[in-house]
N, C-alpha and C positions, 0 to 999 in steps of 0.2 A: 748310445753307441759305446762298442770297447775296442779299443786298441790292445793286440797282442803281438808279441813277434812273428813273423812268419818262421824262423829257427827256433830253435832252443839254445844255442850259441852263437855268440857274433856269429859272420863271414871273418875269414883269414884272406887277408891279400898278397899275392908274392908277387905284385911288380915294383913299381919306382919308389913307394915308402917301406921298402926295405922288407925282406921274406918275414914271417909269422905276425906283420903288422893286421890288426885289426879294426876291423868297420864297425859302425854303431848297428847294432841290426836294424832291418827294417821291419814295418812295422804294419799289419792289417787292421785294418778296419770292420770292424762286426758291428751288424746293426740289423735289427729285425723287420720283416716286411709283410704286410696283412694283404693277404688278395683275397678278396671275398668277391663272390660269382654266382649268379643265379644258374650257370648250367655246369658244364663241365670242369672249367678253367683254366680249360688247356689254352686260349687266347690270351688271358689274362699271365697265367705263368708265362708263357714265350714272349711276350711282350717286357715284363719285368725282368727276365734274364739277359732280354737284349739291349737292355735301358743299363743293368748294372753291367754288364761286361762291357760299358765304353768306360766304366775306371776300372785306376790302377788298383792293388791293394786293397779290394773294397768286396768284402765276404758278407752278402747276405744271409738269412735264419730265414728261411721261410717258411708260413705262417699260410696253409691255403683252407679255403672254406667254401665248399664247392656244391651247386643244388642249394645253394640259399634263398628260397621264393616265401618264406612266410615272417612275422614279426617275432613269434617265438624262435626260430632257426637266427635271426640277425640278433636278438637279443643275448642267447646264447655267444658267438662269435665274436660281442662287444667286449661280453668279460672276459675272455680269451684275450680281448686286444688289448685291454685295460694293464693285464698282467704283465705285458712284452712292450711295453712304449714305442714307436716307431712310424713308419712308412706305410698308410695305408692305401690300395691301390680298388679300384671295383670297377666292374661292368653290368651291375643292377640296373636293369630297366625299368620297373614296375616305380614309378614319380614315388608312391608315400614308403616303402622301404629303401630309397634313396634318398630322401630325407632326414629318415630317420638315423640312416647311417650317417650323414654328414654331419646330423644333429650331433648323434652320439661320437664322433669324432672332436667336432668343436670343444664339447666339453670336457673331453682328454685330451686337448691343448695338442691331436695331433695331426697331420697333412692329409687331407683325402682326395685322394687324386681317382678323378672320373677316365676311367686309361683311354675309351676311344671315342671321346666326345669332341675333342679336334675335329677328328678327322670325318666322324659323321656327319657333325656340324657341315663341314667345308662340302661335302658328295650334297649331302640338301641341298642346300645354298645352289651348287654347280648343274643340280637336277632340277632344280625348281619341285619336288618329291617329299613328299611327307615321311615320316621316320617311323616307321615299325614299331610296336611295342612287345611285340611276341619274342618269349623267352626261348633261346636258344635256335635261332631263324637256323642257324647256320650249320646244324645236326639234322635238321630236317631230311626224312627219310623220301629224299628224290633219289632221280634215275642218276643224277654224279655219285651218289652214294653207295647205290647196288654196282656200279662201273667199277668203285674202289674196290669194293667186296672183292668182283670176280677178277679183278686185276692182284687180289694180295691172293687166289686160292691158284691165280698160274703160274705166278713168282716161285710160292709153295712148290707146284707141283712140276716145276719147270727150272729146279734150285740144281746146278752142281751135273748141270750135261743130261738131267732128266729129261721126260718124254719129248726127247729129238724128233720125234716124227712128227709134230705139229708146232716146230719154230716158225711155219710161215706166219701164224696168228700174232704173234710176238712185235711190241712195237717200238722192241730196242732188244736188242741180246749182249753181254757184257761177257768181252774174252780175257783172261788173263791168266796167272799163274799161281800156284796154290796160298791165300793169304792177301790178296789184293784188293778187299773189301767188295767182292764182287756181291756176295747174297745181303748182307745190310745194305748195300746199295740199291738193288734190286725190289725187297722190301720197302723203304722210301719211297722209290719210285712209285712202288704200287699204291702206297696211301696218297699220292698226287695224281691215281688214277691213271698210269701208265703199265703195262702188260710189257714187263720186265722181265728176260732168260739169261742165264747164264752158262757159258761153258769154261772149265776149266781146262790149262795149257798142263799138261802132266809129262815130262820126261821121259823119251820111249815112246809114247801112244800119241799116235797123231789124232788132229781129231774130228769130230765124225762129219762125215764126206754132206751131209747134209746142211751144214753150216756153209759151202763153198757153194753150194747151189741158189743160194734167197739170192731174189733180184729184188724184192720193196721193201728190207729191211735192215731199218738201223745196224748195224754192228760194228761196235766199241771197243776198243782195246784197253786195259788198265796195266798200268803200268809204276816203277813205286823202284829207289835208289837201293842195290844189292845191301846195302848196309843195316838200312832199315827195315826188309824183308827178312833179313837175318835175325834183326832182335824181336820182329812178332813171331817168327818162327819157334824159336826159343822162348818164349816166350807163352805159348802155346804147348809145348812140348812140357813148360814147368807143369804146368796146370794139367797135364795126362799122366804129370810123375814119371816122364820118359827124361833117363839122361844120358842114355848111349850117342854119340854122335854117327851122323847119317850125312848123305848126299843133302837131305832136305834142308840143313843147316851149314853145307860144304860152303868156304869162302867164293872158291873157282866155281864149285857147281851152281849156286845161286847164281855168279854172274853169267854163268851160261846160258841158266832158263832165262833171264833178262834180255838177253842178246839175239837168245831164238825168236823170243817172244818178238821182240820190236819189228826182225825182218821180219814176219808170220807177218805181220802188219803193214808194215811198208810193201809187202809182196800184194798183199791183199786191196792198199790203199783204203783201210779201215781209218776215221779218226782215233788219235790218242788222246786217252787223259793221261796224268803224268800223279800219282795219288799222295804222294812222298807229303808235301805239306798242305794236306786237304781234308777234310772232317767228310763224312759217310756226304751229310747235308750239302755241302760244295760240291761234293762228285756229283750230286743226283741233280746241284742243278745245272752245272756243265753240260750234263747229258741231255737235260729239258731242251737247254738252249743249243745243242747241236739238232736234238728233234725238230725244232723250230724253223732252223735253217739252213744251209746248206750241207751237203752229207758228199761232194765230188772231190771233196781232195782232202790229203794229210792233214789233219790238226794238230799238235800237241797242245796240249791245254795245260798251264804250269807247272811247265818243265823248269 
């Protein structure tokens, strides 16, 4: 492990110990993390990311090794691990290359943690069901997976007010105002196999009359604090190399499309999400969980 600053100069404090008084910096923690995966390891990484973001100050280097099914592919990955000292994490199924790994961990004196043998264990046990040994169960090209398919190609083709003529198929449609993470939301959704639309709230143009017609479908409002739509806007605008100031970045005019937006919705009796301190992953699951249950009155969801 190494400790660095997280600045390159103390903090300066200017309250009670007097103005230009300075802090000791603080200080991260680096420390390297081995996930080795007989399939993709996308399990494996979302798991160890969710394990290190409950500390503080604590920067992992990760280390991932993905499609590892044979003893030359782990043998490989061992000297890799050998060179980086640390935290190894695996989801090997096949018993003699899980061995083998723990072996060669033991002998580089370092942690091999089995990531979802808890909780296997405990579904057995609770199943009374024997445990799978087939790699990558959970890729398996079933009918959830062609679902997701055709759920990411209507998100696609149903992004930003597109093919309005068939919302009725749509099993959530996301309203809001230009910048409101409406399309990564959408996407999301669709890899959880939800048939995700979107329409955009545009200044001037109402919008299309077909939206006010669905009678059995979800329809969401997103919504997000003037201030903070101001600095993705800007923000956005740096990245197109645009610096002219416009209505899309006005102080007043943003709080207006805010204000139109909300009644749109309160007229409509749509739920709100409120998006201001929420990641794309929070909104989509808000949205699950309003799919799930009741859809007849106002919500705001963390406002």
């Amino acid at each position: 492990m190494v400790k660095q600053p997280l600045t390159d100069d103390p903090q300066e404090s200017h309250g009670a110990g007097g103005e230009g008084e300075r802090l000791p910096p603080r200080f991260a923690t680096y420390f390297h993390i081995h996930l080795v995966s007989d399939s993709t390891g996308e399990t494996l990484n979302a798991m160890a990311r969710a394990v290190c973001a409950r500390f503080t100050d604590i920067l992992p280097i990760e280390h991932i090794y993905a499609l590892v099914r044979s003893t030359r592919q782990l043998e490989r990955a061992l000297v890799e691990i050998a060179g980086a000292p640390g935290v190894v994490m695996h989801t090997i199924v096949d018993p003699g290359l899980r061995s083998a790994l723990e072996e060669g961990c033991r002998k580089l004196e370092m942690p091999c943690i089995a990531a979802l043998d808890p909780v296997v264990s405990a579904m057995s046990r609770y199943l009374g069901a024997r445990i799978s040994t087939r790699v990558g169960a959970q890729h398996a090209l079933t009918n959830d997976y062609f679902d997701r398919i055709e759920a990411l190609d209507y998100a696609i083709a149903h992004d930003d007010g597109q093919g309005g003529q068939d919302l009725t198929q749509a099993d959530v449609i996301l309203v809001g105002v230009s910048r409101t993470s409406k399309t990564p939301t959408c996407i999301y959704l669709a890899h959880r196999g939800v048939r995700a639309a979107n329409v955009p709230l545009v200044p001037g143009r109402p919008p299309p009359p077909e939206l006010f017609e669905l009678k059995n479908t979800l329809i969401v409002g997103l919504i997000t604090s003037p201030d903070r739509l101001i600095q993705i806007r800007r923000n956005r605008l740096l990245s197109l190399k645009e610096t002219r100031e416009s209505d899309y970045v006005d102080a007043d005019a943003v709080r207006q499309e805010i204000i139109a937006a909300r009644r749109l919705f309160e007229r409509q009796g749509w739920p709100v999400i409120d998006i201001t301190r929420r990641s794309v992953e929070e909104t989509a699951a808000a949205v699950i969980n309003l799919l799930s249950g009741g859809r007849g009155k106002v919500e705001v969801l963390g406002a």
